[in-house]
C-alpha positions as CSV (number, residue, x, y, z in Angstrom):
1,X,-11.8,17.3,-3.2
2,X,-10.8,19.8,-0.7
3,X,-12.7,17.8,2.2
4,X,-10.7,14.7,1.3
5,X,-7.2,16.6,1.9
6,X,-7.2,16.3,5.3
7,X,-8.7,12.8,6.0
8,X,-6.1,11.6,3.6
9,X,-3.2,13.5,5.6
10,X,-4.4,11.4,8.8
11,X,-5.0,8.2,7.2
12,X,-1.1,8.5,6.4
13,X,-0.2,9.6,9.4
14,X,-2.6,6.5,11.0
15,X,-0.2,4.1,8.4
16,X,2.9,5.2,8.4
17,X,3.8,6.6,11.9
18,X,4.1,10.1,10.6
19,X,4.3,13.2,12.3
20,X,2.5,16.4,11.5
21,X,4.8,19.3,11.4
22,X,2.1,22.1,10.9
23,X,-1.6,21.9,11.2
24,X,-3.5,25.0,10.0
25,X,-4.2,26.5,6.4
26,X,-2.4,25.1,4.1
27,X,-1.0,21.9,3.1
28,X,-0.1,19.2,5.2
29,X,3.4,18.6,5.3
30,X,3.9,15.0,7.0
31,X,7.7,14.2,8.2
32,X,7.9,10.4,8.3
33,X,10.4,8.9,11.3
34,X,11.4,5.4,10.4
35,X,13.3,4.5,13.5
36,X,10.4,6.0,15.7
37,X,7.9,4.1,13.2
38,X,9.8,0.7,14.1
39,X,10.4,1.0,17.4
40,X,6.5,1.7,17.9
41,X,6.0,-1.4,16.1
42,X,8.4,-3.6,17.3
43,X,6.6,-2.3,20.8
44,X,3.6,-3.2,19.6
45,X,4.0,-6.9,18.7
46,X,6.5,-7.1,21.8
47,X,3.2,-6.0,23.9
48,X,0.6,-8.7,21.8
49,X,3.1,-11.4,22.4
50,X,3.6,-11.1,26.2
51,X,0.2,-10.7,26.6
52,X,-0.7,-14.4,24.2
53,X,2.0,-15.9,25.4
54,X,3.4,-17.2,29.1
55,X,7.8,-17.1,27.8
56,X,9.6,-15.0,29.8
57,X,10.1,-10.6,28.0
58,X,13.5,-11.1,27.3
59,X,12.9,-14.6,25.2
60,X,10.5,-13.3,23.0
61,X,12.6,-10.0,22.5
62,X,15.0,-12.7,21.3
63,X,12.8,-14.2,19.0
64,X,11.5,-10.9,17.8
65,X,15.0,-9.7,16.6
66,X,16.0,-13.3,15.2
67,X,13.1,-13.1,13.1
68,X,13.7,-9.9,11.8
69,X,17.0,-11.0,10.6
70,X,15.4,-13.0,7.6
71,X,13.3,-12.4,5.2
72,X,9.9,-12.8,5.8
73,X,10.1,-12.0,9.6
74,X,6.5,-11.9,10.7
75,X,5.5,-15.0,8.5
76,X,7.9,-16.9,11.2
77,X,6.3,-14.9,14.3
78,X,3.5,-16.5,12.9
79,X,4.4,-19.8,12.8
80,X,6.1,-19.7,16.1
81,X,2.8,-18.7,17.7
82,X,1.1,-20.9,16.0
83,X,3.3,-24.1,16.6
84,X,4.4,-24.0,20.4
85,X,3.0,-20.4,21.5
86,X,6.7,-19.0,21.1
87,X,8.5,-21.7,23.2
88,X,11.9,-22.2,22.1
89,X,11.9,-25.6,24.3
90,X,8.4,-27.3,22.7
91,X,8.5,-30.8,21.6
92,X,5.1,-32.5,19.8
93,X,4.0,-35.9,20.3
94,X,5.2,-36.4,16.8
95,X,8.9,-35.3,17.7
96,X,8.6,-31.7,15.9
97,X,11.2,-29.5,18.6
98,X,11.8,-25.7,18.8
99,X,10.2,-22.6,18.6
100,X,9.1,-23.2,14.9
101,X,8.3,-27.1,15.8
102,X,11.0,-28.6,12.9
103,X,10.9,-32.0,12.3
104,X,14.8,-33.0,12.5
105,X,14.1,-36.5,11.5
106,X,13.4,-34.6,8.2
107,X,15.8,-31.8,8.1
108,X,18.8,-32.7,10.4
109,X,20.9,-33.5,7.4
110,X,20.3,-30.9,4.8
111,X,20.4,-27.8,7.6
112,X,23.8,-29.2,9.1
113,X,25.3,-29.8,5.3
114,X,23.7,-25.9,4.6
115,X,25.4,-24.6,7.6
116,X,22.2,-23.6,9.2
117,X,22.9,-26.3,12.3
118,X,25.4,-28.3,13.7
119,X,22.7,-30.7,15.2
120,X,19.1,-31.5,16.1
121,X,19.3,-30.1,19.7
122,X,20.3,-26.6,17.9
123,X,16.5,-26.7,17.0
124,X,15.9,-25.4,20.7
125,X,18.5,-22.5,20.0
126,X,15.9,-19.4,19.1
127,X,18.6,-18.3,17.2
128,X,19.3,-21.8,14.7
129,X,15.7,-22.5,14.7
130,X,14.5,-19.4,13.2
131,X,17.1,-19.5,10.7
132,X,16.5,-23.2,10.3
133,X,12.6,-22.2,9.5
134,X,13.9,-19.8,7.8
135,X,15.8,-21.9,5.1
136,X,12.7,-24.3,5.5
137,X,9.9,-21.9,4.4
138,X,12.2,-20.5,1.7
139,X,12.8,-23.7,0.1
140,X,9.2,-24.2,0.4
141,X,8.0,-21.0,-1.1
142,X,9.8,-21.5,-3.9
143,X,8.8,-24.8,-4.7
144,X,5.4,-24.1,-4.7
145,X,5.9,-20.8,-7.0
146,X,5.8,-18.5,-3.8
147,X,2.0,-19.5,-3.0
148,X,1.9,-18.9,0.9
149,X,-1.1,-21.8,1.6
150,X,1.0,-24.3,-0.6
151,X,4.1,-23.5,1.4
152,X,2.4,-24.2,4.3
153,X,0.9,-27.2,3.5
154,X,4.5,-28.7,3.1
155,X,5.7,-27.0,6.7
156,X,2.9,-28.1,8.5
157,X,3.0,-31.8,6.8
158,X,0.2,-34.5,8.0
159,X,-1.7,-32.0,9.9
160,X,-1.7,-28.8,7.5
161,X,-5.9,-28.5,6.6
162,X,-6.9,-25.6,5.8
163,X,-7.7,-25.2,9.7
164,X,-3.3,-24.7,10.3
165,X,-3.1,-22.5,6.9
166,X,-5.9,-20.5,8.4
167,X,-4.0,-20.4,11.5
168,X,-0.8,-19.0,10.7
169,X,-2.4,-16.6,7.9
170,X,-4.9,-15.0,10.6
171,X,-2.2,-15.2,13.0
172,X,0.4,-13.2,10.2
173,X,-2.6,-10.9,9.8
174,X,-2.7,-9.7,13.2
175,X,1.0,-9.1,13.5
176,X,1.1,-7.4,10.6
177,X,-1.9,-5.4,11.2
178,X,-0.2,-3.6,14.2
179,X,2.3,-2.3,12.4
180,X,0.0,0.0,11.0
181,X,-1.5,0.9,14.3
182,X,-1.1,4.3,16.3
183,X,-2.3,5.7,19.3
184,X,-0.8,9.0,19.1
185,X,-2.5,10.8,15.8
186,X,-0.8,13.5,14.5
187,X,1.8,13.3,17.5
């Protein structure tokens, strides 16, 4: 049990962004920094999507920190990758606009009587359109009893196979897999 101590110790500070405050005999005694945590993973998925993406640093900050203002933040860096490669200024052949490629035809209505917009060009706002998917993927959730594929069946409409469900779920996987990513062990 003894040989497992350790490894444990650096698989936690592998997860959570801890710091080792002393290494010897002993236990290990782990001080965990949140804001240094987030920050290195806010860096992290900052870094991944300049480097998949062509929009401009300061645009996907922008979409970064909108998302985070909801609930299920890297669910709609997901879909946002997935649907126009984070441009808020993407319009499909099939009229879907925005980051998070809404379909206002649909929505226009019930977002502007919610609040969420005051019209369909808001949809190319970063800031409207994530709150707009927002509200969309909630709505959805919780219609289909909080199952994620279901959900995004209904947000990704005529075209949601399993291929788009796939999409956004490997995509949500890789975003949330570096948060859990270090390069500084024991740092």
């Amino acid at each position: 049990m003894r040989r497992f101590i350790p490894f444990i110790g650096i698989l936690v500070v592998i997860l959570t962004g801890a710091k080792q405050t002393n290494i010897g005999p002993g236990p290990v005694v782990l001080k965990i920094d949140r804001a240094d945590a987030d920050r290195d993973q806010k860096a992290r998925i900052l870094d991944w999507m300049g480097r998949t993406s062509s929009v401009p640093a300061e645009i996907l900050e922008q979409i970064y920190e909108e998302a985070h203002k909801h609930a299920f933040p890297d669910l709609l860096l997901a879909i946002a990758k997935v649907e126009s490669d984070f441009d808020p200024a993407a319009i499909s052949h099939a009229g879907a606009t925005g980051l998070t490629q809404i379909m206002a035809t649909v929505w226009e209505k019930e977002l502007r009587e919610e609040g969420v917009i005051s019209g369909a060009d808001d949809l190319f706002d970063v800031s409207r359109c994530m709150a707009a998917s927002a509200y969309i993927l909630g709505k959805y959730l919780a219609w289909e009893g909080g199952d994620l594929r279901g959900a995004l069946t209904r947000y990704g409409g005529t075209r949601a196979d399993r291929g788009y469900q796939d999409k956004v779920i490997g995509t949500l996987a890789e975003i949330q897999g570096m948060k859990y990513q270090t390069g500084r062990l024991g740092t």
